[in-house]
N, C-alpha and C positions, 0 to 999 in steps of 0.2 A: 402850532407845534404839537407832535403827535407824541405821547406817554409811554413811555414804553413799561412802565409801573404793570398792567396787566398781566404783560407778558410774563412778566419776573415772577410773579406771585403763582402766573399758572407752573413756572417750570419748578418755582421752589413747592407746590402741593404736588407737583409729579414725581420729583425727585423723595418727598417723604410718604407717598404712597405705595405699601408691597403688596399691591393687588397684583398676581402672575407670578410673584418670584420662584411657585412652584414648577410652574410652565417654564420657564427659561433653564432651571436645572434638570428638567426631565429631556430636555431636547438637547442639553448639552451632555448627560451623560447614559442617557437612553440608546445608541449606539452602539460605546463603547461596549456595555453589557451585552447586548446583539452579539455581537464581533466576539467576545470574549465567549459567549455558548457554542457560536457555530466553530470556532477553535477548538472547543471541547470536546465536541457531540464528533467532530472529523479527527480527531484526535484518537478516542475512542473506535472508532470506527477501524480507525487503520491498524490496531492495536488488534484488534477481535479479529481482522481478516490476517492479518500477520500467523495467529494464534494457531488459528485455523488450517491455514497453511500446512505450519508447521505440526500442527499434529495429524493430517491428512496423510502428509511424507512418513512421518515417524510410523504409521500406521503400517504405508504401503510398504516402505521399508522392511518392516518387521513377517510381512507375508511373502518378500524376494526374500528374505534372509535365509528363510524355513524350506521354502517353497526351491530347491533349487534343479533338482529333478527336470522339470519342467519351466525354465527360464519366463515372466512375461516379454513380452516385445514391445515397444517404443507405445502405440496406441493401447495395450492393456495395461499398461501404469501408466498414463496419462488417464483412463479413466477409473482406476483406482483411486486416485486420487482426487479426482473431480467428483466421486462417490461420497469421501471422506467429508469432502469442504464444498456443503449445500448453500452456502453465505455466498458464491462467483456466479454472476451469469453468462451464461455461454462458455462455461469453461474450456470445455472441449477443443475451441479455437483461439480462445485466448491463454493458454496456456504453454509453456515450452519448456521442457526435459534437458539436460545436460549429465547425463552417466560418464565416468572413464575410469578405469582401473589407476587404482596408484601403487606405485612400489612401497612398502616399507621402511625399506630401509633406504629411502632417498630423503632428502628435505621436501615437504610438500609444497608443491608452489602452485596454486590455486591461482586464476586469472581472473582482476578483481573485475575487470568491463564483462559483467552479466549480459548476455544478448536475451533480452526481454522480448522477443516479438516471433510468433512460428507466423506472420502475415504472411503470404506467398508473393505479394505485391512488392514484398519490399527486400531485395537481392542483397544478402551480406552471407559472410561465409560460414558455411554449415561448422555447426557446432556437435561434439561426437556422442555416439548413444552406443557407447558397449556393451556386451551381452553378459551379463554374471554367469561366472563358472567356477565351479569348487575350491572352497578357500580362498577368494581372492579378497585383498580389500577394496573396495567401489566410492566413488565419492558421486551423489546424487545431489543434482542444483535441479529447483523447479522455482521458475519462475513466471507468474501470471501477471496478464496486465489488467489494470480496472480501475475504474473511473472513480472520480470522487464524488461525496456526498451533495458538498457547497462549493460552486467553482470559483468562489472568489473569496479566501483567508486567508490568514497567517500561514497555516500548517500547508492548506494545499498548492500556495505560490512557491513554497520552496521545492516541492518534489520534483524530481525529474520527469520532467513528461516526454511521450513514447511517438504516439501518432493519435491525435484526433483526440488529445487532452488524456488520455491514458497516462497511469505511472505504475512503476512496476513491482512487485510485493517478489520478496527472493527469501527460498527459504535452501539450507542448504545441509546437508547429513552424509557422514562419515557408518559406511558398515561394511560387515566380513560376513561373507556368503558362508552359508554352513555345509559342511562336505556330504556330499549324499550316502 
């Protein structure tokens, strides 16, 4: 008859030995921390391109406001702005403008589906680019696409993605052109 007294005695010195208990907590919570930075670090991220943005518009903005003598056209604030915000690459093409005159004295009703993409590839319907003219009020949306930092977080599975993992940073400003 075979003992099984051995066995006991090895599992009862296994069970009161904490050689690793470091190792098993660092594998158990060494992830989460992971996970928890690159949330952070994309978090950040999107905040300082958001920023960016918006202070690029607010800029270019401020040069059509003055500037009205001489209107730019659709490609020279596009690259005004892509001048402003050195943080985009390829802005030039990943970038799309949305200008239209509003009336004042009407309720504004802004259309919240942002069309995020000047791809030529891809056929939806042309969104408008008015020309600024004396006194008017203008409502300016620019919207860039760009890729995320870490393609696999918390922060960047929720975003709306575009085409080819793209999602879209939208920044949007209210101004009155000054009378020449």
């Amino acid at each position: 008859m075979i003992s099984s007294r051995p066995f006991l005695q090895r599992l009862k010195r296994f069970q009161r030995d904490e050689d690793g208990n470091a190792t098993i907590e660092f594998v158990i919570l060494f992830p989460w921390f992971i996970f928890i930075m690159m949330m952070s670090i994309e978090a950040g991220l999107a905040s300082s391109r958001n920023a960016m943005l918006e202070r690029s518009l607010e800029q270019t903005v401020r040069a059509i406001r003055i500037n009205t003598a001489s209107p730019p056209n659709y490609n020279q604030v596009k690259k005004m702005i892509c001048d402003g915000a050195p943080i985009f690459a390829k802005c030039d093409t990943r970038l799309l403008l949305e200008m239209e005159e509003i009336d004042p004295r009407a309720p504004l009703t802004v259309n919240k589906n942002t069309q995020c993409n000047d791809d030529p590839e891809i056929i939806k319907p042309t969104r408008g680019y008015a020309t600024v003219g004396d006194n008017t009020l203008m409502l300016l949306r620019a919207c860039i696409m760009t890729k995320q930092f870490f393609v696999v977080n918390g922060i960047g599975l929720d975003m709306p993605r575009i085409k080819g993992g793209f999602y879209g940073i939208v920044a949007t400003t209210v101004f009155a052109s000054e009378p020449s």
